[in-house]
N, C-alpha and C positions, 0 to 999 in steps of 0.2 A: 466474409465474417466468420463463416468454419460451421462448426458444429457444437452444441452446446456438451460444454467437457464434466458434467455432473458433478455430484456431491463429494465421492472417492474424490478423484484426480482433483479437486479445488482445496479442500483437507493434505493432500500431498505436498500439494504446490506449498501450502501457508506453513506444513513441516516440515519442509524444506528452507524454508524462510525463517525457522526456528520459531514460531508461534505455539503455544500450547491452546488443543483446542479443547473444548467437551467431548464427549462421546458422539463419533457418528450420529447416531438413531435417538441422543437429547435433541439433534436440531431438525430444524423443517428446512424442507429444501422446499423453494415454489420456481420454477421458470417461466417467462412470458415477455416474448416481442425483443428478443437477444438480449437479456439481461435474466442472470441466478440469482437467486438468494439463498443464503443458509442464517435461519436466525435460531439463537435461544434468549434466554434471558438478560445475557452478560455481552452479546456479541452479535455484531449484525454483520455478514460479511455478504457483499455484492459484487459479481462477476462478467465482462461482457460475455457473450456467447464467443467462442474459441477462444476463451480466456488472456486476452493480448494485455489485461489491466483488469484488478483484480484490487479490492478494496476491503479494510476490516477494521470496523468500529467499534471498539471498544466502549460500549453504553453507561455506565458507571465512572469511567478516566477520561472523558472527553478527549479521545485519541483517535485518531486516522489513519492507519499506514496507507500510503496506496503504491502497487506494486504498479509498473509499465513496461512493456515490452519482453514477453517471455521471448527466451531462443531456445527454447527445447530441455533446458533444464533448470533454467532462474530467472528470474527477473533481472531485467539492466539498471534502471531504476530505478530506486526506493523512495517515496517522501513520506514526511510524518508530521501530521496538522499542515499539510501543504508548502513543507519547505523539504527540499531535494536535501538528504542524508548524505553528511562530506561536505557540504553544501557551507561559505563560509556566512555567518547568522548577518543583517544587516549593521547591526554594531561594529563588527569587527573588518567589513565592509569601509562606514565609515569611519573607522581608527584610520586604516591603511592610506584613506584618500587621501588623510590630514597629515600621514606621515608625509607622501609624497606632496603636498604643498609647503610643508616647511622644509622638506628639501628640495625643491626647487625656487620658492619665494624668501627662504631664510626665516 
């Protein structure tokens, strides 16, 4: 599981990700049992310990990003409210089905 990557390097990661955060030292960092936290008033963001997936909650926008699978300098994954970014929406999903059965059933 690694080691817990603290407050800095989970603020890099999410600036890296182009996130604007608060200031360092507005938020509380708590660790406990492989899981960070950094909360302040606006933002809750939760970390596993060696940071493989990395999540931030926007409290006010009912918003989610959650990052998966760092490789040493991004995240592979992105989702947001739990649908993978790039990701085609279910609607458009089934558009596409409906196209391919009226080209095939006429």
């Amino acid at each position: 599981m690694g080691k817990y990557i603290g407050k800095r390097e989970i603020c890099k990661r999410l600036k890296t990700e182009n996130h604007q955060l608060p200031k360092l030292n507005d938020m509380i960092y708590t660790k406990y049992e492989g899981t960070e936290w950094l909360d302040d008033r606006y933002i809750h963001i939760t970390c596993q310990r060696g940071g493989d997936w990395l999540m931030i909650t926007y409290k006010n926008e009912k918003k989610t990003d959650l990052y998966v699978g760092y490789d040493g300098h991004k995240y592979v994954d992105h989702y947001i409210n739990g649908v993978l970014e790039g990701a085609p929406s279910p609607i458009q999903i089934l558009e596409k089905l409906e196209a391919m059965e009226r080209e095939l059933f006429g």
